[in-house]
N, CA, C and O atoms as a MOPAC input file, in Angstrom:
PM7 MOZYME 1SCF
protein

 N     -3.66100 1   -15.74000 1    -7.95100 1
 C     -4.31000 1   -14.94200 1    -6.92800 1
 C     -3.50200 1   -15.03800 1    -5.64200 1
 O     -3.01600 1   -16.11000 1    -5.27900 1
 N     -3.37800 1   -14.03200 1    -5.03200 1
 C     -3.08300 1   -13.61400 1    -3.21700 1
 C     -3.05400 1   -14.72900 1    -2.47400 1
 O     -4.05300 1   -15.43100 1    -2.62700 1
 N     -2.38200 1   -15.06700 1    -1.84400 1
 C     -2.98000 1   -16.40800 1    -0.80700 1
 C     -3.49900 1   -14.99200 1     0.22000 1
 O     -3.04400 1   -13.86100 1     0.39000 1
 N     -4.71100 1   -15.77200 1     0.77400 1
 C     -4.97500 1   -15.06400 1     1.99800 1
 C     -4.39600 1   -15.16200 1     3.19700 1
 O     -4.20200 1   -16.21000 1     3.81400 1
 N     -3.99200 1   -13.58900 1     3.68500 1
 C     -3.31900 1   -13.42100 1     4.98900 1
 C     -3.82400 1   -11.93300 1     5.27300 1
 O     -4.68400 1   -11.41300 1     4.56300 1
 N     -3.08800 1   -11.12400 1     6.62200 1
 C     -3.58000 1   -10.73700 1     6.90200 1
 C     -2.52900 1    -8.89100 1     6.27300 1
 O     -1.39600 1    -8.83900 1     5.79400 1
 N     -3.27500 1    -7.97500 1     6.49100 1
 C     -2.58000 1    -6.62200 1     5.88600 1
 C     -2.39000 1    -5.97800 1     7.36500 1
 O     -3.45700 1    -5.84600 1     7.96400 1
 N     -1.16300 1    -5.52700 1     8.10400 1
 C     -1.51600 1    -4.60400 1     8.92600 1
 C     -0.54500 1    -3.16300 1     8.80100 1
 O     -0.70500 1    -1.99800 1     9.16600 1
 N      0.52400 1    -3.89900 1     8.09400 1
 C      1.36900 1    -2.65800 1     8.22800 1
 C      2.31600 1    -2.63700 1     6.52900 1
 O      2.70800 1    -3.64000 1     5.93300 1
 N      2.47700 1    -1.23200 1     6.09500 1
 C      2.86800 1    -1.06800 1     4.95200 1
 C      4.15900 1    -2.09300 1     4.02100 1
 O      4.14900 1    -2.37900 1     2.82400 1
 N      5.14400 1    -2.45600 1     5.03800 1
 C      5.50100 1    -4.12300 1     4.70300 1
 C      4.50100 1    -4.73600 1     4.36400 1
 O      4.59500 1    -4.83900 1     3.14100 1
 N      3.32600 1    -5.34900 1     4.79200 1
 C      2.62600 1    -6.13200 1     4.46000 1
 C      2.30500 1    -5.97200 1     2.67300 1
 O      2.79300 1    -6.62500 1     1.75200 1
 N      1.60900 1    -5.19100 1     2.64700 1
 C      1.35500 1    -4.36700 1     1.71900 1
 C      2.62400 1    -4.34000 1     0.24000 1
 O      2.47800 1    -4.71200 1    -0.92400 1
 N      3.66900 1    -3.80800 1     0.86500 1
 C      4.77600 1    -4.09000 1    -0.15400 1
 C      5.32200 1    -6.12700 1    -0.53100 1
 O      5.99000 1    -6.90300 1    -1.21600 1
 N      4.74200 1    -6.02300 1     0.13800 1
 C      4.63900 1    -7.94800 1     0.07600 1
 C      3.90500 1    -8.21500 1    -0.71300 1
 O      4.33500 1    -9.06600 1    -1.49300 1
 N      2.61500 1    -7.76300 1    -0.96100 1
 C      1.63200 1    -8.47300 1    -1.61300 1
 C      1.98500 1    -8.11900 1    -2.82000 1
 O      2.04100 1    -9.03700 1    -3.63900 1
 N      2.35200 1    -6.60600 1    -3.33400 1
 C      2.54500 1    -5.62600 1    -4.63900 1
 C      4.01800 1    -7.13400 1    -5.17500 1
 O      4.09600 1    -7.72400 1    -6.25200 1
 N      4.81400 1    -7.27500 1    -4.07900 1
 C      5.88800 1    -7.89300 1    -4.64100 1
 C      5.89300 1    -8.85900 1    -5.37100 1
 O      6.59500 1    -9.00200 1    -6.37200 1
 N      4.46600 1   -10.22300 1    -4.57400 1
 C      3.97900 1   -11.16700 1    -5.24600 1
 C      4.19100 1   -10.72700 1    -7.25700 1
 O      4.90900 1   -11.33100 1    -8.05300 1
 N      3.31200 1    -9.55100 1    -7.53100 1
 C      3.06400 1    -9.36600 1    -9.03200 1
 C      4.78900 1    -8.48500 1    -9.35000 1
 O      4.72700 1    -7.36300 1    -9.85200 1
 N      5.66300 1    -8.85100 1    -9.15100 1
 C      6.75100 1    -8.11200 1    -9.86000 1
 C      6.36200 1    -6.53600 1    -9.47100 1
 O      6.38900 1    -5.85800 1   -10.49800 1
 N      6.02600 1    -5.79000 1    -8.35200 1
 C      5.49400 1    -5.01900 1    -8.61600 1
 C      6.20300 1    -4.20900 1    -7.06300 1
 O      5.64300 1    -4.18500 1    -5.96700 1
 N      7.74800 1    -3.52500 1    -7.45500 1
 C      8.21100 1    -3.21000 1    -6.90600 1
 C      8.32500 1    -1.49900 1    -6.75000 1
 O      8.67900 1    -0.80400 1    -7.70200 1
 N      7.92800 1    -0.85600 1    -5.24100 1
 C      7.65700 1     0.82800 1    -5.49800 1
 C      8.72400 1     1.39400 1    -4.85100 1
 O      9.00900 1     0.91100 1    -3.75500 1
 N      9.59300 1     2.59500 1    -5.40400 1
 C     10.65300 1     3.14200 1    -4.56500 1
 C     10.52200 1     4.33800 1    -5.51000 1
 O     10.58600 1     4.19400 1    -6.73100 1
 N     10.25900 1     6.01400 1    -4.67100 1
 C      9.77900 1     7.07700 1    -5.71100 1
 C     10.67400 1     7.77700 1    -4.66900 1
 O     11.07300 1     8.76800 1    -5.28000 1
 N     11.14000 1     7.80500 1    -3.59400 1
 C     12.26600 1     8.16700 1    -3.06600 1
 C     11.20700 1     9.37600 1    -1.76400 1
 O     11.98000 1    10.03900 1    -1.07200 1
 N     10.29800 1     9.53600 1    -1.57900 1
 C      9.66600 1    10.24800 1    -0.43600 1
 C      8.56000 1     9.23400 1    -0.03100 1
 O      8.00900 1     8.73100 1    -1.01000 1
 N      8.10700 1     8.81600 1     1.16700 1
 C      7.48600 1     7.92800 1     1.70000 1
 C      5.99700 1     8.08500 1     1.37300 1
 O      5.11800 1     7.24700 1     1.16800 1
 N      5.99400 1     9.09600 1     1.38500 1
 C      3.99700 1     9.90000 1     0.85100 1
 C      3.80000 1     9.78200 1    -0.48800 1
 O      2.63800 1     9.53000 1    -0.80600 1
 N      4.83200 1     9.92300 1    -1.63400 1
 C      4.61500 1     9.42700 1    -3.03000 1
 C      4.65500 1     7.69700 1    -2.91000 1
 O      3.70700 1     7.30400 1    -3.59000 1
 N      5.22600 1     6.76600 1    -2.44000 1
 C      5.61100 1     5.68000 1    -2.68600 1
 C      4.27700 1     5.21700 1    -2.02700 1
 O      3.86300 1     4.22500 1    -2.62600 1
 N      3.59100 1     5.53100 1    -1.16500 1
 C      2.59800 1     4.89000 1    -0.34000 1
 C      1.18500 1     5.33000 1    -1.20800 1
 O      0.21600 1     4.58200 1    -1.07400 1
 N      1.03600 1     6.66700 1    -2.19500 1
 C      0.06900 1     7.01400 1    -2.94100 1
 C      0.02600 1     6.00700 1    -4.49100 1
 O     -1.02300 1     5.62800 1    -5.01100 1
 N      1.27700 1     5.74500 1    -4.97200 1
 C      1.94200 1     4.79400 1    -5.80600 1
 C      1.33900 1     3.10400 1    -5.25700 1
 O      0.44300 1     2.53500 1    -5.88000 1
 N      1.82200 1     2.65600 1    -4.36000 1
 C      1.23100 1     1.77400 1    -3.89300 1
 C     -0.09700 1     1.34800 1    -4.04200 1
 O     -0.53000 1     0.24900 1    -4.38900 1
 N     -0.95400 1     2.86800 1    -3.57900 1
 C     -2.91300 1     2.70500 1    -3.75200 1
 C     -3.03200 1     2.69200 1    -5.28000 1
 O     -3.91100 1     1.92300 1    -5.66800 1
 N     -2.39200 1     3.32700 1    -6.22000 1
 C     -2.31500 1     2.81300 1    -7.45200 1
 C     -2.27900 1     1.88900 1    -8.26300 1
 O     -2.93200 1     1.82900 1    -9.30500 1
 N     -1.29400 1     0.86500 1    -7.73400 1
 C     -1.01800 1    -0.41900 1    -8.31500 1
 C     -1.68400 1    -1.38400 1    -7.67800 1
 O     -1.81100 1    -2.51100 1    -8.15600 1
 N     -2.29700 1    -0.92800 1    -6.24200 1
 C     -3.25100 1    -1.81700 1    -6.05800 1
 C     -4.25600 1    -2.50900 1    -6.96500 1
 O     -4.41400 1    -3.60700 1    -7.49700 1
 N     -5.14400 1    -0.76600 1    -6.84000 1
 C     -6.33000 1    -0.34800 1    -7.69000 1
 C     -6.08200 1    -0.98200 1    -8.92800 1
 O     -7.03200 1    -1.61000 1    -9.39400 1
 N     -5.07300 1    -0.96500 1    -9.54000 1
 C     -5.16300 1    -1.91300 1   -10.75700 1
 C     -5.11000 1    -3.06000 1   -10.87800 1
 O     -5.80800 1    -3.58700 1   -11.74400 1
 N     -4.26700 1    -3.84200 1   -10.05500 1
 C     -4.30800 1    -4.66300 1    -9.61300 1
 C     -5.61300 1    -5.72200 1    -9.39400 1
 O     -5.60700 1    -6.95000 1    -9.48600 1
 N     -6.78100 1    -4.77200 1    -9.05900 1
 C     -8.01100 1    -5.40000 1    -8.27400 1
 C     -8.78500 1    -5.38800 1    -9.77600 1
 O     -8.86300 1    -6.45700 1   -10.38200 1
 N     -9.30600 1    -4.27100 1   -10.31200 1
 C     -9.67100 1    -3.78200 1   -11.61700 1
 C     -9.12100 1    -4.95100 1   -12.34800 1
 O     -9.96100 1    -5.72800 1   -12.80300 1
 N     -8.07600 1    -5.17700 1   -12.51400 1
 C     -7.27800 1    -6.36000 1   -13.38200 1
 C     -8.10900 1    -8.15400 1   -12.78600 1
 O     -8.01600 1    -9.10200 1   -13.56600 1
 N     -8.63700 1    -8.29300 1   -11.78600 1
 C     -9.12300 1    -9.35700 1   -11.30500 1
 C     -8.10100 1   -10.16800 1   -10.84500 1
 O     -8.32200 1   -11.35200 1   -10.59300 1
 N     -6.90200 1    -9.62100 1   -10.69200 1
 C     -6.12800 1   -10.49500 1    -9.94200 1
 C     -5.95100 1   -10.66500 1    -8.43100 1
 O     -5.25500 1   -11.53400 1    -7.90900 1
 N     -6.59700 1    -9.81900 1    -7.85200 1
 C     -6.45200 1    -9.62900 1    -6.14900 1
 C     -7.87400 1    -9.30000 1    -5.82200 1
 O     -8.51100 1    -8.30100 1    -6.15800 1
 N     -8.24500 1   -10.30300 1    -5.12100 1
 C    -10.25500 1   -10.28300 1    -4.68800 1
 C    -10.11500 1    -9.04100 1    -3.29800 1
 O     -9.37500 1    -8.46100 1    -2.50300 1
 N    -11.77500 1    -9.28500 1    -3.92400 1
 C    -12.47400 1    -8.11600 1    -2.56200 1
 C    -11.52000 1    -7.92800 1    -1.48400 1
 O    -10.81100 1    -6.92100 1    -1.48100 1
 N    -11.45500 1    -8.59500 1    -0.78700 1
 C    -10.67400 1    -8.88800 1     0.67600 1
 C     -9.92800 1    -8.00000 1     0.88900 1
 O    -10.06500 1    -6.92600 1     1.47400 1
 N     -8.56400 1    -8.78400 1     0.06400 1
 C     -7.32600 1    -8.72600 1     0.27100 1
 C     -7.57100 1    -6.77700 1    -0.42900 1
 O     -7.40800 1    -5.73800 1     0.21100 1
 N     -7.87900 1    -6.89800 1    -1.50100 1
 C     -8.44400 1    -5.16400 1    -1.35300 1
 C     -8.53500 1    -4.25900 1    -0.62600 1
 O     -8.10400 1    -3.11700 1    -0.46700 1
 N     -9.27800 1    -5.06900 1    -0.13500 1
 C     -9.93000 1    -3.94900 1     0.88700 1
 C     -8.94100 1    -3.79400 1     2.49000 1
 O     -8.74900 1    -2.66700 1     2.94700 1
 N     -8.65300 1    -4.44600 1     2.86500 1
 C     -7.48300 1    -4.72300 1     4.00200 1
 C     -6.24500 1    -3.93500 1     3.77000 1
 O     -5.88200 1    -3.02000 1     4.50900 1
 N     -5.56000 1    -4.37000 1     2.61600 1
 C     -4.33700 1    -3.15100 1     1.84600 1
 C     -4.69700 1    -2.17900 1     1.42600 1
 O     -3.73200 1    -1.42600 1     1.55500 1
 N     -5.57400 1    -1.58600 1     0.93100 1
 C     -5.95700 1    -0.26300 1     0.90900 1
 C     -6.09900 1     0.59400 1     2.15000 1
 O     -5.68000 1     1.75000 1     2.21500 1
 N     -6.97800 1    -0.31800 1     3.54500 1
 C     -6.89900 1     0.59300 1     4.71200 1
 C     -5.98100 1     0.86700 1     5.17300 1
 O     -5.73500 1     1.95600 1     5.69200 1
 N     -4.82300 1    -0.64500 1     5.03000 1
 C     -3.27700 1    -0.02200 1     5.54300 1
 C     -2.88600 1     1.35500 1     4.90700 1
 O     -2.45900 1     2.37000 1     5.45800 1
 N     -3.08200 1     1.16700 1     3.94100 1
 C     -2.61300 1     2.54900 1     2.96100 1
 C     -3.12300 1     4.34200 1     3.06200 1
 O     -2.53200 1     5.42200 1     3.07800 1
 N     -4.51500 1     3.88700 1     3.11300 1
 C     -4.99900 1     5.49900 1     3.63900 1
 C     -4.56000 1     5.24700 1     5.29800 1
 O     -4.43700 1     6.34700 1     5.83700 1
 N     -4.33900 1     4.30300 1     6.08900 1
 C     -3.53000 1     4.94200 1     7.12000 1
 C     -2.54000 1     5.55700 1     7.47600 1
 O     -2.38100 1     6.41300 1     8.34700 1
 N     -1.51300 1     4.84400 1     6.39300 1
 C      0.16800 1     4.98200 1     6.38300 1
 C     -0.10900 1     6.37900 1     5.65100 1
 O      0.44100 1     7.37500 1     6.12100 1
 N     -1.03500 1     6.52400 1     4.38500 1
 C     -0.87400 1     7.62300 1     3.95700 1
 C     -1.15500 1     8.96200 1     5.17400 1
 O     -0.72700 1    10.09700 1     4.96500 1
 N     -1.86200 1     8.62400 1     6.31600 1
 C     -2.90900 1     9.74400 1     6.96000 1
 C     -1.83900 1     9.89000 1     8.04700 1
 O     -1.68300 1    11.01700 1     8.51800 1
 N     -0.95800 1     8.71300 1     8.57500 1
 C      0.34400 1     9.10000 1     9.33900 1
 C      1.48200 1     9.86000 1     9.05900 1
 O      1.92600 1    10.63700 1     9.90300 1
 N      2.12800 1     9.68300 1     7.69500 1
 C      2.74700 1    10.66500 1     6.69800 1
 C      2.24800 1    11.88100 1     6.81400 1
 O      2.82800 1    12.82600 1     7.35000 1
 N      1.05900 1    11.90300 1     6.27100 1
 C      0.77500 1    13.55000 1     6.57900 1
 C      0.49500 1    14.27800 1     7.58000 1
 O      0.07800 1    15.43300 1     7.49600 1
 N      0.67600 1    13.73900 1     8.48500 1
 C      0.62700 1    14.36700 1     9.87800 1
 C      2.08300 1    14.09500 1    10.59500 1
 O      2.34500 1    14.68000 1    11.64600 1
 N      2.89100 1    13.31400 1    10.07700 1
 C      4.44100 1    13.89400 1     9.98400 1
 C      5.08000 1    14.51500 1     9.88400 1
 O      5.88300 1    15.06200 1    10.64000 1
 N      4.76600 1    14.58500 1     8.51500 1
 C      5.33600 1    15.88800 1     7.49600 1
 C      5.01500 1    17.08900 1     8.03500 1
 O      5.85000 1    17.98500 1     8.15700 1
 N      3.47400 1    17.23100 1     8.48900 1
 C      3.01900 1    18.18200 1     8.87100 1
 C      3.95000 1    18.92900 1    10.15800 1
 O      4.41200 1    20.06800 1    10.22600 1
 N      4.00400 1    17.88400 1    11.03900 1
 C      4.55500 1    18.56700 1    12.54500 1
 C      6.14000 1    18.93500 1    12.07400 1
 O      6.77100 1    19.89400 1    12.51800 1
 N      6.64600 1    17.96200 1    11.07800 1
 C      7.92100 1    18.46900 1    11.08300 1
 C      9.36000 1    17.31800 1    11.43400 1
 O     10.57600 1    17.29400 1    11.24400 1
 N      7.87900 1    16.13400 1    12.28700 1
 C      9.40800 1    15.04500 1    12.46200 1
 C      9.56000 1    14.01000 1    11.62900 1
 O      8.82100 1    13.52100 1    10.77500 1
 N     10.81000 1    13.71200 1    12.07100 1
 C     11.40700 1    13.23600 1    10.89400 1
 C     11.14400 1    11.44600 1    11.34700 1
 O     10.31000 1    11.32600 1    12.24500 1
 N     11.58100 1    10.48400 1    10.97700 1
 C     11.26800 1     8.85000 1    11.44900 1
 C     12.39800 1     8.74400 1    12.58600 1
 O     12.54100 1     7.69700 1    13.21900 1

């Protein structure tokens, strides 16, 4: 299981996925971050990563995901 810490930013997040061998690169930042909520979700389903830590990396994620699309949207680039 996760040691507990804290999730704030999508590093974080790719940290924890890394713990399980569980490395994401799909080559556009909005697939790799939807990929991510994926392997979470199984992840949790699987009983290997509790409530918490769940729930904390997932909000990073619909954020990072909700910043992406309002990126993409306007047009700029990072």
């Amino acid at each position: 299981m996760a040691l507990p810490r804290e999730y704030r930013t999508l590093y974080d997040v790719q940290q924890l996925l890394k713990q399980f061998d569980i490395f994401v690169y799909v080559g556009k930042r909005l697939y790799d971050i939807e990929l991510m909520a994926i392997e979470l979700d199984n992840l949790y389903q699987a009983g290997v990563v509790d409530r918490q830590t769940y729930m904390k990396a997932k909000l990073v994620l619909r954020k990072e995901h909700r910043e992406e699309e309002r990126r993409e949207a306007s047009g700029r680039l990072y």
